[in-house]
C-alpha positions as CSV (number, residue, x, y, z in Angstrom):
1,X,7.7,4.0,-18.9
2,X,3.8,3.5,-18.5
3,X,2.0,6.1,-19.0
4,X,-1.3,4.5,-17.5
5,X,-2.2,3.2,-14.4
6,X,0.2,5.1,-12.4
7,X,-1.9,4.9,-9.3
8,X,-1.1,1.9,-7.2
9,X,-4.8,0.8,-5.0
10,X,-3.5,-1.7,-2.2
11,X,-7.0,-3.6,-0.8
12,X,-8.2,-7.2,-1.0
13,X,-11.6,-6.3,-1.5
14,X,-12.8,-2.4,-2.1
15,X,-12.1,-0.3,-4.8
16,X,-10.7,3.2,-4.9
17,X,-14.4,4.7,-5.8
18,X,-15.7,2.6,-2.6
19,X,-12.5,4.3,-0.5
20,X,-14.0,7.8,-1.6
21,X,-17.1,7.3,0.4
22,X,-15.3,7.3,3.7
23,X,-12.5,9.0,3.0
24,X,-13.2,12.3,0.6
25,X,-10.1,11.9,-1.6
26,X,-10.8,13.3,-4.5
27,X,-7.8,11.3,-6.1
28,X,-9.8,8.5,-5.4
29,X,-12.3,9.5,-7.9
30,X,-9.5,8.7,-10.9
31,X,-9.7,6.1,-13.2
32,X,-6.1,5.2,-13.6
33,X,-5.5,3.0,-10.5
34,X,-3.9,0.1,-10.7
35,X,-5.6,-2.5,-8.4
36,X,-3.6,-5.5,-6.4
37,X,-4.9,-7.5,-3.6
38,X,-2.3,-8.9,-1.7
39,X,1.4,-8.6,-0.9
40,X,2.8,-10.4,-3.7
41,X,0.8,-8.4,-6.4
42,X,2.0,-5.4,-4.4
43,X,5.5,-6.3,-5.1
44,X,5.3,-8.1,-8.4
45,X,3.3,-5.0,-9.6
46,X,6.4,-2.3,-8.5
47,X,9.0,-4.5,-9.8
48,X,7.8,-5.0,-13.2
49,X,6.3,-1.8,-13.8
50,X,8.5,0.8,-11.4
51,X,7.0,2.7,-8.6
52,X,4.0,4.5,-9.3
53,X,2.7,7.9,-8.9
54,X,0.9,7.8,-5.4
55,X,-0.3,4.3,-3.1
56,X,-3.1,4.1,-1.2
57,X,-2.9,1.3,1.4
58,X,-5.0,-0.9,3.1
59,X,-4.2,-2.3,6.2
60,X,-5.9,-5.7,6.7
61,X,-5.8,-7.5,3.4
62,X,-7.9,-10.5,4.4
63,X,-10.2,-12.0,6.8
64,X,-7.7,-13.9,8.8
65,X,-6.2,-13.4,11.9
66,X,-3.0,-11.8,12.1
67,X,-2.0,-13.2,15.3
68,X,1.9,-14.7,14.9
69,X,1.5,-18.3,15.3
70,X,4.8,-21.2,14.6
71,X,3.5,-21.3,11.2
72,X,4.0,-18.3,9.2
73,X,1.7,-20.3,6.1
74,X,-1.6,-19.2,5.3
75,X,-1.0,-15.9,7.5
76,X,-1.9,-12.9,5.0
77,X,0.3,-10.0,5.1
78,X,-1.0,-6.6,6.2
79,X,-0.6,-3.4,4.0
80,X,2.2,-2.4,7.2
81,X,4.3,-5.2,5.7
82,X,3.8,-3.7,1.8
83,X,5.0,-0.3,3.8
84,X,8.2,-1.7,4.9
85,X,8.8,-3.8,1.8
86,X,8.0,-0.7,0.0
87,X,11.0,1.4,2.3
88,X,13.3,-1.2,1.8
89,X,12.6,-1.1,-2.2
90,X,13.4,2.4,-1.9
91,X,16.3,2.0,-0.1
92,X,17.9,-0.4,-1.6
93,X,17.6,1.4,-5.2
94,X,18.2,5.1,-4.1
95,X,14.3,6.2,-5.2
96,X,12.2,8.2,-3.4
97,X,8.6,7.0,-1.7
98,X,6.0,7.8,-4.2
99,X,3.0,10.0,-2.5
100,X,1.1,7.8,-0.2
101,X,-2.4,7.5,1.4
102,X,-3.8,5.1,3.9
103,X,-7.6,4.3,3.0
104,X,-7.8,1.7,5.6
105,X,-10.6,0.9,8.3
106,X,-8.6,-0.2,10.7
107,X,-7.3,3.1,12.9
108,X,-4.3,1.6,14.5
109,X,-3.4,-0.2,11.2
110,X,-4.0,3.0,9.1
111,X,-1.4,5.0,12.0
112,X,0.9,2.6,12.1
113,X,1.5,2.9,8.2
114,X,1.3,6.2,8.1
115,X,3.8,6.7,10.9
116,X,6.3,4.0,9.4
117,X,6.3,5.9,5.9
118,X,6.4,9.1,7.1
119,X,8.9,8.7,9.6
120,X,11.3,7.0,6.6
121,X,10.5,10.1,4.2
122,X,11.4,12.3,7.2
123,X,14.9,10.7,7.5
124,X,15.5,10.5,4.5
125,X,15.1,14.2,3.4
């Protein structure tokens, strides 16, 4: 297993030392986060390297409206979605959530992952 880079850093545009300015985590400080973007780097990243130490999400990974429309293409997937894929990843191979943070901007997007994983850890302890 990787010894490196055990820190996953969900966000499509800051990085962790920029999330320290608002937020006061000290872990964001650390130099061994792994950086992905979007969704699918999210996943590819956990399947090919395992789940890491600790997330920290963001919420709105692009400028784009996230309003459902008939046409699911070109709509960006939120850091809620990387939560539940996340759960169900868990889930599915009998692993426990890794520690998690929410960085994100967005209050209602940054409660509603919180809640989400901390309701799953909850139920599943």
């Amino acid at each position: 297993m990787e010894m490196t880079k055990r820190l996953l850093f969900l966000d499509d545009i800051r990085f962790p030392v920029e999330a320290y300015h608002y937020t006061k985590q000290e872990i964001s400080l650390r130099k061994d986060w792994h950086i992905v973007r979007n969704y699918e780097q999210f996943v590819n990243r956990i399947l090919e390297k395992g789940l890491p130490e600790m997330i920290s999400f963001d919420h709105d990974l692009a400028d784009v409206s996230y309003l459902k429309t008939d046409s699911p293409e070109g709509v960006e997937k939120t850091g809620y979605e990387c939560a539940k894929w996340l759960i169900e990843f868990c889930m599915d191979n009998s692993l426990d959530l890794p520690k998690f943070y929410c960085h994100s901007m967005n209050p209602v997007g940054k409660d509603n992952i919180m809640s989400l994983l901390k309701n799953f850890k909850t139920i599943k302890n």
